[in-house]
N, C-alpha and C positions, 0 to 999 in steps of 0.2 A: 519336965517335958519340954523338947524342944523341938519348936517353929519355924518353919522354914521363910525365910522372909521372900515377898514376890517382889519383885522390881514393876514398878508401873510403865518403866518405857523400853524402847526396842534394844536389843544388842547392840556393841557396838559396830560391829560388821555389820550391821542395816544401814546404821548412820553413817557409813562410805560409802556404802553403793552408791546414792546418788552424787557424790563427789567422784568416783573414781568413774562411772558412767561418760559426765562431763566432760571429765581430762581424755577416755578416751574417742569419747564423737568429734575432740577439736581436736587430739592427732591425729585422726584419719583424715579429716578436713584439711588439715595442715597439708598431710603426703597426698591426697587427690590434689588438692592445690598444685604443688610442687610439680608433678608429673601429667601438669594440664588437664585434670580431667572435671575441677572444678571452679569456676570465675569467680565464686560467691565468696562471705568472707568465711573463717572459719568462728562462728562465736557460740559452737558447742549444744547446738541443738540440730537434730537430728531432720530437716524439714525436707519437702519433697526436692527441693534443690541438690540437698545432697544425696537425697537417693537416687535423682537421673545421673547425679556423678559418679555414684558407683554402680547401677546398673553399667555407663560408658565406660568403664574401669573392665570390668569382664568381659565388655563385646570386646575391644582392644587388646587386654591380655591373655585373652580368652581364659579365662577365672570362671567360679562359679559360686560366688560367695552372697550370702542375703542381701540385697538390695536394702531393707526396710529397717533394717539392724546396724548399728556400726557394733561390730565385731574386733577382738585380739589378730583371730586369723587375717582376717582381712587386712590390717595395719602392719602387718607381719609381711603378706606380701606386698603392700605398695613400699614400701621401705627397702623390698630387696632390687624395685625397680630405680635403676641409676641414672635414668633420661627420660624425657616426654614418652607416655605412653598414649595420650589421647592427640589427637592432629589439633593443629591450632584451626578454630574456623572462624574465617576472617569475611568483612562484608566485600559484595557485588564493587571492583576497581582496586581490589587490596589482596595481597597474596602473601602469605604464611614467611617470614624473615626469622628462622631461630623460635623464638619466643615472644617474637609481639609482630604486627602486623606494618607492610610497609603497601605505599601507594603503586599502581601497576602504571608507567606511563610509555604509555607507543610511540613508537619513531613517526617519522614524519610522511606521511603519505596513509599511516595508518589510524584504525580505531578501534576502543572495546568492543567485543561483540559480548550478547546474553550470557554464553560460554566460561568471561572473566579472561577471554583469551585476547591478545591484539591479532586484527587481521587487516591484513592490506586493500584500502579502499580502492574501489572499481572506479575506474575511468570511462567515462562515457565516448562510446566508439562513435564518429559521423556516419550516418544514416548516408548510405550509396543513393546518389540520386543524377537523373540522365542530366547531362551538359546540354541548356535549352538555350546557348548562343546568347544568353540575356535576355531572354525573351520571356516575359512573364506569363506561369503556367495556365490550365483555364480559372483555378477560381479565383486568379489576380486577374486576368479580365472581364472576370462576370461581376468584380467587386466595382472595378472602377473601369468601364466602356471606352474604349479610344478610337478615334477616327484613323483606320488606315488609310495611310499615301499610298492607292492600289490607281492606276492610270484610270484615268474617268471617261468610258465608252459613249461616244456623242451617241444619241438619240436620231433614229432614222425619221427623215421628214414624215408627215402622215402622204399619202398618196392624195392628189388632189384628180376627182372626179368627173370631168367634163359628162355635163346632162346631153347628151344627145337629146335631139327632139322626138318623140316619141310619136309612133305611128297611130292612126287611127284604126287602121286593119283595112281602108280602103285604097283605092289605087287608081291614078288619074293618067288618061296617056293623051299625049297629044303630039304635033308633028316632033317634037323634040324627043321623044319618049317616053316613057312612063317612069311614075315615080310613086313615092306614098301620100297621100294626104297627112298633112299635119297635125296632128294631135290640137283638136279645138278647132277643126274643119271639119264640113261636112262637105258633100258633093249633091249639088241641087242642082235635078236633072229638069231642064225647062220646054225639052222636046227639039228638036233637030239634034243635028252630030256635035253640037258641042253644047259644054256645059259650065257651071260659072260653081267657084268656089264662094262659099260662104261661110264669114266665122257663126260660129254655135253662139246663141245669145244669152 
């Protein structure tokens, strides 16, 4: 009677897969490389790095191959690409040279703007302002008060007063005529036609 003998371990087509696996996630890696679409190195593991490089492989070549897999297909098209498929993206002052990145420098009167663009810097225009003969405007004399040389108008004397002497309200007449009594006289009548002034006491 015969036995069929079992083998304890796998085929040997098992025992390639993960070698041929390998060799092919690090030539896809090799040709994303090549064709700019991956910066990372190529050391044959399949990690999310390379799969946003081949996602960027499809939006670019417009492909449509599994992202999550390195695939035959796949390696079959980046090989048939002969030049950069993915755009070099280079930092904020640096602009895409070929295949590596060079420095962006502005002519002279200009500057980087956000853009990554040079643009030509603004010259500050003089503000129009009226011609004031040198004459400083008001909040330079309200800072610092000056004495203007304006001609100095003399002052009119005061009017000086002469007191006339001030009546009493009475009235004396005699051969020479009549007149007022003086302010601080009375007239003290002593009976006949004449009469005698007397000062008030």
């Amino acid at each position: 009677m015969n036995v069929a003998a079992l083998s304890s371990g796998p085929p040997p087509a098992e025992l390639a897969k993960p070698v041929q696996t390998a060799d092919l996630t690090k030539s896809v890696q090799t040709e994303l490389r090549r064709v700019g679409c991956l910066s990372g190195d190529a050391n044959g593991e399949w990690n999310a790095a390379s799969q946003r490089s081949m996602a960027l492989f499809n939006r670019n070549a417009k492909t449509k191959f599994d992202a999550k897999v390195a695939s035959v297909d796949a390696l079959d098209a980046i090989k048939l690409k002969p030049a950069r498929v993915c755009p070099l993206i280079c930092q904020h002052g640096f602009e895409a040279d070929g295949d590596h990145c060079s420095k962006i420098v502005c002519g002279e009167g200009s500057f980087l703007n956000d853009n990554n663009e040079c643009e030509k810097r603004r010259e500050k225009t003089p503000t129009a302002r009226r011609d004031r003969d040198g004459r400083p405007d008001r909040s330079e004399r309200l800072a610092r008060p000056e004495r203007l040389d304006l001609p100095v108008r003399p002052r009119p004397a005061p009017e000086v007063r002469v007191s006339r002497p001030q009546a009493s309200g009475q009235i004396v007449c005699d051969a020479g005529g009549c007149r007022p009594v003086r302010h601080g006289c009375r007239i003290d009548y002593q009976g006949g036609l004449t009469s005698q002034w007397q000062r008030r006491q």
